[in-house]
C-alpha atoms as a printed R data frame, in Angstrom:
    type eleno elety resid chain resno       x       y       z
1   ATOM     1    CA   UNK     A     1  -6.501  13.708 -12.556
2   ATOM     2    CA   UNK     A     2  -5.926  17.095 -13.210
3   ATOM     3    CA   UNK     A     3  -1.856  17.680 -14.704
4   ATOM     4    CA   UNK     A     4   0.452  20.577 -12.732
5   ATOM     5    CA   UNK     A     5   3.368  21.760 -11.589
6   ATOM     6    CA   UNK     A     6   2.400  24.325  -8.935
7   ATOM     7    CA   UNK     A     7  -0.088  23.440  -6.013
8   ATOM     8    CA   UNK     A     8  -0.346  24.920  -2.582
9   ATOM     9    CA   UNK     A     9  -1.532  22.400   0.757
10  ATOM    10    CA   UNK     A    10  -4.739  24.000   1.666
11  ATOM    11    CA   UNK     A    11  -4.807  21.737   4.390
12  ATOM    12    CA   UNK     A    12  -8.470  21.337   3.817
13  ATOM    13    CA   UNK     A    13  -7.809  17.652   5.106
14  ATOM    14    CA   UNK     A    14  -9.470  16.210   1.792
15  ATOM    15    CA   UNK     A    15  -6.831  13.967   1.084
16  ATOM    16    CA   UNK     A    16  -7.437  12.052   4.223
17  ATOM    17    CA   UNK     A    17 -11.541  11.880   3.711
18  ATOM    18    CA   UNK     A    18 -13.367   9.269   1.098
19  ATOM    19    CA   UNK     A    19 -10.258   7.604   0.210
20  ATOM    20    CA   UNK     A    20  -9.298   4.518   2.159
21  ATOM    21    CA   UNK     A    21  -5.697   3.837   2.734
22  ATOM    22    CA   UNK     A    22  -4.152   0.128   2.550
23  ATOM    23    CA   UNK     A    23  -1.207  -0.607   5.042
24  ATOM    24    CA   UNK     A    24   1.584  -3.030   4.588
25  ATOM    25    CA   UNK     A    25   3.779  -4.742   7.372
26  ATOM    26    CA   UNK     A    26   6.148  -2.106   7.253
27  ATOM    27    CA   UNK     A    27   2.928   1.048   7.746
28  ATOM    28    CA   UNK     A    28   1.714  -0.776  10.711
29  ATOM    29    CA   UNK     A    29   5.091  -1.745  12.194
30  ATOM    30    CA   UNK     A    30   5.744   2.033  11.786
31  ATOM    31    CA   UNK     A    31   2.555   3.073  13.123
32  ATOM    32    CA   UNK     A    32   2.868   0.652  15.768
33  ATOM    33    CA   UNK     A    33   6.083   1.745  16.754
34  ATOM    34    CA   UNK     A    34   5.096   5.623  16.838
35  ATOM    35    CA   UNK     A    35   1.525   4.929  18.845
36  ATOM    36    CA   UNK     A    36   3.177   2.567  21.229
37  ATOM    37    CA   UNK     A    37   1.979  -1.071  22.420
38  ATOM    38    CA   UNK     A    38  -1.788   0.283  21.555
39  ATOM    39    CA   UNK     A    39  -3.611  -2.834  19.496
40  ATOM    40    CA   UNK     A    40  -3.480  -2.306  16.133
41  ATOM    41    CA   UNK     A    41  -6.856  -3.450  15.282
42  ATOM    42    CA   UNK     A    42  -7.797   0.046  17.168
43  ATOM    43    CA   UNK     A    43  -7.036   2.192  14.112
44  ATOM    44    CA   UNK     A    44  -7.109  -0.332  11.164
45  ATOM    45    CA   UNK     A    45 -10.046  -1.854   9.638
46  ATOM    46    CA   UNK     A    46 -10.904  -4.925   7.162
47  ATOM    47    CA   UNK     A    47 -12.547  -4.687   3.889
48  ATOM    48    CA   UNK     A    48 -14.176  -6.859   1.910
49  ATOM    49    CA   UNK     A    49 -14.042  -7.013  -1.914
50  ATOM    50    CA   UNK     A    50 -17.453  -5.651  -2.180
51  ATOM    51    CA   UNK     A    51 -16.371  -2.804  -0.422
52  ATOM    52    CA   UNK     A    52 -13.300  -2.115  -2.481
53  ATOM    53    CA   UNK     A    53 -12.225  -1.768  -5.815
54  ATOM    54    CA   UNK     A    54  -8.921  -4.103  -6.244
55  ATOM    55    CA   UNK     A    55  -8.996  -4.569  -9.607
56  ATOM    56    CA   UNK     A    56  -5.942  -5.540 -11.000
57  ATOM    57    CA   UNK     A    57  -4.712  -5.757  -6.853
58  ATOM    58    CA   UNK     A    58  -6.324  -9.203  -5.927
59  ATOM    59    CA   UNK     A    59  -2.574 -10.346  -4.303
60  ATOM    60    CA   UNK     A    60  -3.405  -7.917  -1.150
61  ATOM    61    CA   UNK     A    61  -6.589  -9.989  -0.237
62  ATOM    62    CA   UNK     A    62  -5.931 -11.460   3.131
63  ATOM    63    CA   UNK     A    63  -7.935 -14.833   3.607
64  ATOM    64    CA   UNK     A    64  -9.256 -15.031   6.939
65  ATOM    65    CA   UNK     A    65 -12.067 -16.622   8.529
66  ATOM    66    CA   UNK     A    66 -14.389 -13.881   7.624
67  ATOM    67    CA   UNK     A    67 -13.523 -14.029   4.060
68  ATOM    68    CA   UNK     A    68 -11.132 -12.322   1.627
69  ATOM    69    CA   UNK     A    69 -10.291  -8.497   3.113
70  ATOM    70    CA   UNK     A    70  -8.151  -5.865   2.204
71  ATOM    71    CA   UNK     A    71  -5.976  -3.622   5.681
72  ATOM    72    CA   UNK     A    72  -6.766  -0.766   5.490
73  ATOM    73    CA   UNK     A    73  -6.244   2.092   8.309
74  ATOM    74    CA   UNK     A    74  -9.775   2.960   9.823
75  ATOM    75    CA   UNK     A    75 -11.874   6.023   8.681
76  ATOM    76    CA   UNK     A    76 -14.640   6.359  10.887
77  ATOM    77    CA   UNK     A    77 -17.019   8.807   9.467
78  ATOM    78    CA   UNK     A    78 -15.263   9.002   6.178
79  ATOM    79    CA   UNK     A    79 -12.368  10.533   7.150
80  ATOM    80    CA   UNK     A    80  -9.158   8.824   8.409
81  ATOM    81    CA   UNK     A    81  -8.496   7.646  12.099
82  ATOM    82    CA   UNK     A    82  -5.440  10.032  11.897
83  ATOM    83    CA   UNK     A    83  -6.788  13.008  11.123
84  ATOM    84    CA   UNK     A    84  -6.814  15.590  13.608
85  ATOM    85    CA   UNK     A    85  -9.472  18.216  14.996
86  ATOM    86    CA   UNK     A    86  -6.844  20.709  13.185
87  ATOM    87    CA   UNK     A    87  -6.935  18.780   9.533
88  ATOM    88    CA   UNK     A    88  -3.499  17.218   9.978
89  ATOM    89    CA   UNK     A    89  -2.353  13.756  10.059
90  ATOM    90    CA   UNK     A    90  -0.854  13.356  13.273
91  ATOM    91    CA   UNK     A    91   1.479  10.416  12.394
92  ATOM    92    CA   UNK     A    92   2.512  12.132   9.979
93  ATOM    93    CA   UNK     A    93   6.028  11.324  10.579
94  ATOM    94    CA   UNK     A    94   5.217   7.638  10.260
95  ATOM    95    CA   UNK     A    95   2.272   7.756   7.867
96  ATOM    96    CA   UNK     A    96   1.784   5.092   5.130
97  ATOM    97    CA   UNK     A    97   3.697   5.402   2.288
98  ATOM    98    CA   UNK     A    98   0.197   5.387   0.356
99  ATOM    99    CA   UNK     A    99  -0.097   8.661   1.505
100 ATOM   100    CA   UNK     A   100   3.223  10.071   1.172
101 ATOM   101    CA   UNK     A   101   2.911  11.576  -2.267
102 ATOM   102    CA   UNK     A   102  -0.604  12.158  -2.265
103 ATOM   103    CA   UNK     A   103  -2.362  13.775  -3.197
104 ATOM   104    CA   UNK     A   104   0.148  13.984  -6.195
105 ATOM   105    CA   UNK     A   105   0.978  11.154  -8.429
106 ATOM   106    CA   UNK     A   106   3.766  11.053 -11.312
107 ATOM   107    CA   UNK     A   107   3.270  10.116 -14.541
108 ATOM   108    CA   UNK     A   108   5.457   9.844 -17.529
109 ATOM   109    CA   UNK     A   109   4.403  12.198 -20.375
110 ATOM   110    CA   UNK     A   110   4.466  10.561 -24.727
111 ATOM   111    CA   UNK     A   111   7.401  12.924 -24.548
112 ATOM   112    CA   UNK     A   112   9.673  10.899 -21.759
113 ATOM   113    CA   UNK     A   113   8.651  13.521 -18.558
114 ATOM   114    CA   UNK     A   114   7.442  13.207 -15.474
115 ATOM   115    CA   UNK     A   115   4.970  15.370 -14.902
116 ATOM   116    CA   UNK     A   116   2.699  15.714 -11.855
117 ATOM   117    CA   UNK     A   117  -1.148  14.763 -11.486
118 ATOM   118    CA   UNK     A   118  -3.304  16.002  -8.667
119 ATOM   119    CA   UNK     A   119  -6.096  13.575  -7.662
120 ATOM   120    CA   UNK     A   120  -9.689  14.492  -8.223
121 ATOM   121    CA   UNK     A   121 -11.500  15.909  -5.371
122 ATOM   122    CA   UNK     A   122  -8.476  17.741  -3.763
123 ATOM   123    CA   UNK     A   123  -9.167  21.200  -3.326
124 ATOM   124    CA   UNK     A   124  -5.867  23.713  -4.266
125 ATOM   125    CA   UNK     A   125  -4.477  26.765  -5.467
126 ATOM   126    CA   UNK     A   126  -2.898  26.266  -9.123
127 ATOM   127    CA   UNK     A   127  -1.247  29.803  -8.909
128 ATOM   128    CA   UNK     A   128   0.514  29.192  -5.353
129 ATOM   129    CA   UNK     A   129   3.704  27.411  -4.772
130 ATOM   130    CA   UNK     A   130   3.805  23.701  -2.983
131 ATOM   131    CA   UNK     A   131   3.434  23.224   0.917
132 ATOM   132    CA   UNK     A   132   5.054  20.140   1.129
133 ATOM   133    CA   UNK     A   133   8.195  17.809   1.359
134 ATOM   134    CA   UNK     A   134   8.171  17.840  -2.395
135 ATOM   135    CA   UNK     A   135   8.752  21.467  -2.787
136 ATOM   136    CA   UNK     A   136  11.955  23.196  -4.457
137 ATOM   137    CA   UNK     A   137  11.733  26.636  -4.771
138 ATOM   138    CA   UNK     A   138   8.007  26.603  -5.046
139 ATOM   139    CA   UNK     A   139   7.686  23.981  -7.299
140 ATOM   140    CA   UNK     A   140   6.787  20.308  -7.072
141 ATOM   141    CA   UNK     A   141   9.946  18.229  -8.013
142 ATOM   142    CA   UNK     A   142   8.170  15.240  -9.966
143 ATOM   143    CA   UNK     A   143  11.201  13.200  -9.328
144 ATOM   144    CA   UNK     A   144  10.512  13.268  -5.505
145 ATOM   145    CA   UNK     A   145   7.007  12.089  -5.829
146 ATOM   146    CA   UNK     A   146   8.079   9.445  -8.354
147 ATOM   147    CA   UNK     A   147  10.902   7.664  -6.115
148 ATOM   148    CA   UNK     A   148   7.656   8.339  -3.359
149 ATOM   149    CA   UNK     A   149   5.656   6.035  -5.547
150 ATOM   150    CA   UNK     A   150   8.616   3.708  -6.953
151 ATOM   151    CA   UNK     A   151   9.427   3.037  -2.645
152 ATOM   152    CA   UNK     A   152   5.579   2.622  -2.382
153 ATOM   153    CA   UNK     A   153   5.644   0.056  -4.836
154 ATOM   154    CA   UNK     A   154   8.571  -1.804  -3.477
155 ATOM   155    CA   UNK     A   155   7.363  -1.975   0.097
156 ATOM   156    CA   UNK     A   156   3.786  -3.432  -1.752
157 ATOM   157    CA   UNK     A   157   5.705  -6.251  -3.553
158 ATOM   158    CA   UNK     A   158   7.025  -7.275   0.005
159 ATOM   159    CA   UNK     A   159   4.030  -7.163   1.707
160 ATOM   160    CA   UNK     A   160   2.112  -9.046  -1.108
161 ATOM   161    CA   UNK     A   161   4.274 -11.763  -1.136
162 ATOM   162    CA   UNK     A   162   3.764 -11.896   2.801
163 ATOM   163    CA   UNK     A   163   0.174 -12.080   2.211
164 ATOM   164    CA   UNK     A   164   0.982 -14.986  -0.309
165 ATOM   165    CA   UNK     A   165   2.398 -16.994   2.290
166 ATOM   166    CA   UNK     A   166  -0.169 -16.772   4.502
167 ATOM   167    CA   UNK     A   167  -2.754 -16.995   2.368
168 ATOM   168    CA   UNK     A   168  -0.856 -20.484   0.904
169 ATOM   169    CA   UNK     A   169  -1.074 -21.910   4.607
170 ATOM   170    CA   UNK     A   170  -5.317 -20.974   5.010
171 ATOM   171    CA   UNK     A   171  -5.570 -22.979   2.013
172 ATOM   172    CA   UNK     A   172  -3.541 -25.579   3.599
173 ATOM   173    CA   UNK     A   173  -5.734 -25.471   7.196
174 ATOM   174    CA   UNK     A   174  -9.076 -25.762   4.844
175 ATOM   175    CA   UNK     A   175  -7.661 -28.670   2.999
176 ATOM   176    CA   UNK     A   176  -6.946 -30.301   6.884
177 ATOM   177    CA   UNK     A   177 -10.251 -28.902   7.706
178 ATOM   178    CA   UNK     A   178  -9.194 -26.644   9.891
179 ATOM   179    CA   UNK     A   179 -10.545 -23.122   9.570
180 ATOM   180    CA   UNK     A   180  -8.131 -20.100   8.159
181 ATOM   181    CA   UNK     A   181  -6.436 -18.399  11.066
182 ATOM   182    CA   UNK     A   182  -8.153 -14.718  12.720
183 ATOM   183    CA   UNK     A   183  -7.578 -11.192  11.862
184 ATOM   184    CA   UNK     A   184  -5.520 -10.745  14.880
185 ATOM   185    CA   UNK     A   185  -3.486 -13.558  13.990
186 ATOM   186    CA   UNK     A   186  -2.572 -11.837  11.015
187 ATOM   187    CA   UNK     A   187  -1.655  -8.715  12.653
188 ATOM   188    CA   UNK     A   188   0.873 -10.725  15.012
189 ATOM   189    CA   UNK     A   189   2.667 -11.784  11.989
190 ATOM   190    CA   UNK     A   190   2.533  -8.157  10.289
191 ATOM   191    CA   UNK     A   191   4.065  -6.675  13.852
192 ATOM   192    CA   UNK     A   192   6.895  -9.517  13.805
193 ATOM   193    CA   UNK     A   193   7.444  -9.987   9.885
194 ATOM   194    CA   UNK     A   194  11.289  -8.909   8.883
């Protein structure tokens, strides 16, 4: 990661190709609600843990019958299910918080700052101002991308300790010899979870 304080959206669409986004309850109730009563499993996609690095993550595997698998929203062809024909992300309204401060992260500096990293790969212009919600008179406020990531982080805790539970009751059907519940059973709980 590369440190700044200026950067300019080229809206190459980068940010939404080669990376694959995880969703929590909350991102698909979101998305749901923007997209309508359209089937989720149209525009997410399961991973397994040979597909993934989760490292240091594991409490966002999902056990289903399939396996262990990470949510994630689809990317067919590498690049993300939302991204338009005009390199835009058109939920963006609604989009995961994953994807809310990227392609910035915050990081706190020996010397107590925040200061702004871009992620490797992202095209952009060093010497132009910021084309984004984090933008304050051409600058990046590292604040706003850090309470990005700190809400990120909080809706993450809530969804792993939904996974938890569900996860606790496959165990429970194998132990009955019963098989762990399907993928679109899990969705059904995501879509009605509080």
């Amino acid at each position: 990661m590369t440190e700044l304080t200026r950067f300019r959206c080229t809206e190459c669409g980068n940010c939404c190709r080669g990376l694959r986004v995880p969703v929590t309850h909350r991102d698909v109730q979101r998305l749901a609600g923007q997209l309508g009563a359209g089937n989720p499993a149209a525009w997410l996609e399961w991973l397994s843990p040979a597909q993934v690095d989760m490292t240091g993550e594991p409490e966002c595997f999902v056990r289903l019958r399939e396996g262990r698998r990470l949510l994630v929203l689809g990317a067919p062809e590498g690049a993300c299910v939302f991204l338009g024909e005009d390199q835009r992300c058109r939920v963006y309204e609604r989009r995961p918080l994953s994807c809310r401060a990227s392609p910035l992260r915050a990081a706190w500096g020996p010397e107590g700052r925040l200061h702004l990293q871009l992620l490797e790969g992202v095209a952009r212009d060093a010497a132009a101002p910021v084309v984004c919600e984090y933008a304050t008179d051409g600058l990046v406020d590292p604040g706003a991308v850090y309470r990005a990531e700190l809400d990120e982080r909080a809706e993450l805790a809530s969804y792993a300790a939904l996974v938890q539970r569900w996860n606790l009751r496959q165990r429970s059907r194998r132990r009955l010899g019963r098989l762990p519940d399907t993928a679109e059973r899990f969705l059904e709980l995501l879509l009605s979870a509080d």
